[in-house]
N, C-alpha and C positions, 0 to 999 in steps of 0.2 A: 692831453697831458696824462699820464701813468699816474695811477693811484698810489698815493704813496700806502707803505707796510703800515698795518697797525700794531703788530706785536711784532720786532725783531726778531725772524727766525721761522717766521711763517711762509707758508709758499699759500698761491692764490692755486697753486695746482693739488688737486685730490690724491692721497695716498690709496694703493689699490688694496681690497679690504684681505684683512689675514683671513688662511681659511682656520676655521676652529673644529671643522671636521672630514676629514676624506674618508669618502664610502667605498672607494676602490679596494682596499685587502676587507674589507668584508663582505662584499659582493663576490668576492675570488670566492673567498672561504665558504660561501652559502652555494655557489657553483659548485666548488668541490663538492662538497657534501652531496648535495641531490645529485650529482654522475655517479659516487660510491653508491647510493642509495640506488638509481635505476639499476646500476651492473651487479649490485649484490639481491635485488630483485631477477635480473634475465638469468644469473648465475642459478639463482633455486630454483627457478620454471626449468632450466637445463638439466638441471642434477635431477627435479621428476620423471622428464622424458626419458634420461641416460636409463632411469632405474625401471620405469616401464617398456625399453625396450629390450635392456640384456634380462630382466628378468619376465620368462612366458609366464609365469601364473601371476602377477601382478595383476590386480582387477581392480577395480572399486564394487565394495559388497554392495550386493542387487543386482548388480549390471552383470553384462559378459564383456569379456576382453574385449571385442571392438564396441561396443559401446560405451564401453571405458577408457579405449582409443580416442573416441571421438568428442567426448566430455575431454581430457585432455587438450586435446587441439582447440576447443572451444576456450579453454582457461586460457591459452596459450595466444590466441587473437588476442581475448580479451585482456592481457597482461600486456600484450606488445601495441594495444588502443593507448589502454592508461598510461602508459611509459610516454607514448605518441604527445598523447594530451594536454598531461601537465607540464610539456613543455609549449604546446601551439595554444594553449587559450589562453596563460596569462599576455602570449604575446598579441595576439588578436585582440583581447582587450586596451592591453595600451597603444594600441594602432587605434582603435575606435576614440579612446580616449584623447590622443593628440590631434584628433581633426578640429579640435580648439587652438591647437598651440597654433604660433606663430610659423611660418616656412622655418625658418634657421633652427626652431627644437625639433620641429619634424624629420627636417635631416639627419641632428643625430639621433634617431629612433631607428631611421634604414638603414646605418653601418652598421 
């Protein structure tokens, strides 16, 4: 026997919940930003190289031109590690961190 309504106009079925916040345009906006950030970063490691190449007496004081070469190269690893990084270890962490989640959050973690 069907239960009967207790309030006129109720349903025995669940409404699905409003969302009160979507993170998607601000997860854009925080992407953009840090791509402007690394490319306005490679852009001024670029413009040092440009300027220690067309210009020969460019040195750094103490050093000689190729070991002022080589100090460059070195910044220039090390700039293009950092740029590397801060994008591969927050994601390594949240891979460590979903080895709690369930399969079904897992997966969207690897799209």
């Amino acid at each position: 026997m069907p239960r009967p309504e207790l309030l006129p106009g109720i349903s025995q079925h669940g409404c699905p919940p409003v969302v009160a916040c979507d993170p998607r345009p601000a997860i854009a906006r925080a992407r953009r930003r840090a791509l402007f950030r690394d490319v306005l970063q490679l852009m001024l490691v670029v413009a040092v190289d440009a300027l220690l190449i067309r210009w020969p007496a460019a040195h750094v004081p103490m050093l000689t031109r190729y070991d002022s070469i080589a100090l460059v190269t070195a910044v220039n690893v090390l700039m293009i590690g950092y740029v590397w990084l801060t994008r591969a270890l927050p994601r390594w962490s949240a891979r460590r961190i979903a080895t709690t989640w369930c399969p079904a959050e897992r997966s969207r973690l690897r799209s």
